[in-house]
Structures are given as C-alpha cells and as structure tokens.
C-alpha positions as CSV (number, residue, x, y, z in Angstrom):
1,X,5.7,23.9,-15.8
2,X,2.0,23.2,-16.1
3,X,-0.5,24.0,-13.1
4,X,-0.9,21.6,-10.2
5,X,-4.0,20.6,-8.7
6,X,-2.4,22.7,-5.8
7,X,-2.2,25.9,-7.8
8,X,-6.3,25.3,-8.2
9,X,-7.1,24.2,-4.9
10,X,-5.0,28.0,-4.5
11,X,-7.1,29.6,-7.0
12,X,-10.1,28.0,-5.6
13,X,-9.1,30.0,-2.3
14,X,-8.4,33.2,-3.7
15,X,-11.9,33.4,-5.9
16,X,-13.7,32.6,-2.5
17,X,-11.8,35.5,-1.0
18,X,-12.9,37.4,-3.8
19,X,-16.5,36.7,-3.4
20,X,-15.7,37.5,0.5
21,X,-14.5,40.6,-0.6
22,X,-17.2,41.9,-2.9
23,X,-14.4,41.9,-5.8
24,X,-17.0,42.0,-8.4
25,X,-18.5,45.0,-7.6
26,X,-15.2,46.6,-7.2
27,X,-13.9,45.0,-10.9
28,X,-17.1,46.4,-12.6
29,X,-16.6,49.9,-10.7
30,X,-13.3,50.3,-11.8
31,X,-13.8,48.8,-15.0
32,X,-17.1,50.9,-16.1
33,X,-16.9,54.1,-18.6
34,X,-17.1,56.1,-16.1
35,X,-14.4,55.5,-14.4
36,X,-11.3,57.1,-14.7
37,X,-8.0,56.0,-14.0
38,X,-6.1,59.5,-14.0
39,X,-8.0,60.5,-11.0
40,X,-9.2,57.1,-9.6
41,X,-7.4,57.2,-5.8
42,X,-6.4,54.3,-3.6
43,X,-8.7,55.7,-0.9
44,X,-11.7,54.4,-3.3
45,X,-12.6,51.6,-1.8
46,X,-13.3,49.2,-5.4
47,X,-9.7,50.5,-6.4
48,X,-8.3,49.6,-2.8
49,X,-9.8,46.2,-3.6
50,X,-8.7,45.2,-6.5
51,X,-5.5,46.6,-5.7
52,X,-5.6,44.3,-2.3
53,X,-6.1,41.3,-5.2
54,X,-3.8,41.6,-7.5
55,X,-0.8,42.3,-4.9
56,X,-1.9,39.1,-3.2
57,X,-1.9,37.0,-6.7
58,X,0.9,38.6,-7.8
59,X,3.1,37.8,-4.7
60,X,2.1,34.1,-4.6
61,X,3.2,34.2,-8.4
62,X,6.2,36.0,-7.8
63,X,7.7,33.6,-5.2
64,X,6.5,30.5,-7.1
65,X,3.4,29.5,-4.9
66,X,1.0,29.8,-7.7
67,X,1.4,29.0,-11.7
68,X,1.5,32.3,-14.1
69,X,-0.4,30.9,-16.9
70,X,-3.0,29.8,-14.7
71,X,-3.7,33.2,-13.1
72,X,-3.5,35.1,-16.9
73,X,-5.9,32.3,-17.6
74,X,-8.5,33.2,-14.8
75,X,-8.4,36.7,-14.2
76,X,-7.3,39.8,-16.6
77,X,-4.8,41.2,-14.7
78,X,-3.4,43.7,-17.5
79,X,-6.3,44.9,-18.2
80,X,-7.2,45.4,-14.0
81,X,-3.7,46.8,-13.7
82,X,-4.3,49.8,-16.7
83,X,-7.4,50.8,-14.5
84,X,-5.8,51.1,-10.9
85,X,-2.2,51.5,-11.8
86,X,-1.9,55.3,-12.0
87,X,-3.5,55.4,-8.4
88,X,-0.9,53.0,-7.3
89,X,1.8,54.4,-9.2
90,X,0.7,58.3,-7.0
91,X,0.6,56.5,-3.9
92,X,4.0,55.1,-4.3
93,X,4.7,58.4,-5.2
94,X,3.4,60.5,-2.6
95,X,4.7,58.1,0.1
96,X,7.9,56.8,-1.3
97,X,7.2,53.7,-1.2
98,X,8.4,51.9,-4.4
99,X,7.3,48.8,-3.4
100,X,3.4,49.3,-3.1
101,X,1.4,46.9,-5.5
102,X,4.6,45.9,-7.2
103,X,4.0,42.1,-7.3
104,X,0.6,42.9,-8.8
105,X,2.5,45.3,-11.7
106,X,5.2,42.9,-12.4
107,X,2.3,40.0,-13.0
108,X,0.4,42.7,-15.5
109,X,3.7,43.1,-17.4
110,X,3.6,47.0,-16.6
C-alpha cells in the first residue's frame, strides 16, 4: 500500500521532533570515523538519541501507523541501526530486557 498524505503529515511530525531533539548532531556523532560501535554505550547521549528515534519510527511502523517504504525512503535506518545496535544489543543484555529498541531493529532488517 502506497503512503498516505497521513503517513507525511506523520513524518512531517517526527522530522520536527528530530530537529527538537538535536538528532543531527547525534546522527553525525554516531556516524563519524571515530566512532565506534563496539564500545559506543546507550548512556552516550547521541546514541540514546538516535536510539529514542528509531524505536519510535519503528513502533509506529510496526503497528501499521506509518508506511515502511516511506520511512526507508527518508531516513537510513540500517545503516543508523549497524552504529547503535551493539549498544542496544548490551543493554538488553545486561538488563534482560529483550524488548529494548526492538521495533527500531526489526525496521533495520537486523
């Protein structure tokens, strides 16, 4: 099913948010050479951003609010997902909590 003029108003929202946020900084800190996703932890606070994001998109995908293909069209949530994952993936870990960021992993395809 194609995207709705609902699922932009939506996006329209969630970019806002975003901006709110200061998701940019946090996308280019966690996406820099420097950065590395082995040790990166979710008490960073451009990692706890971005993973704030994509759980958000990721749950309005997963229970229909929001179309797929328009999300993979705006923002690259693989790519944000290979960055921040491991320090999602320890935090579930270390809390046993399987459910942390798990809408924002199952949108990456991880």
């Amino acid at each position: 099913m194609p995207a709705t003029y609902d699922d932009a108003n939506l996006v329209m929202q969630i970019v806002r948010w975003g901006t709110e946020m200061g998701l940019t900084d946090a996308v280019l800190a966690v996406l820099a050479d420097e950065f590395d996703p082995e040790t990166a932890s979710t008490d960073d606070p451009s990692v706890q951003k971005v993973l704030n994001f994509g759980e958000v998109v990721g749950t309005f995908v997963n229970q229909g609010v929001l179309d797929r293909g328009l999300v993979k069209d705006m923002w690259w949530m693989e790519g944000l997902w290979s960055r921040v994952g491991p320090a999602a993936r320890r935090q579930r870990e270390h809390l046993g909590e399987p459910r942390l960021s798990e809408n924002f992993e199952k949108l990456a395809g991880g």
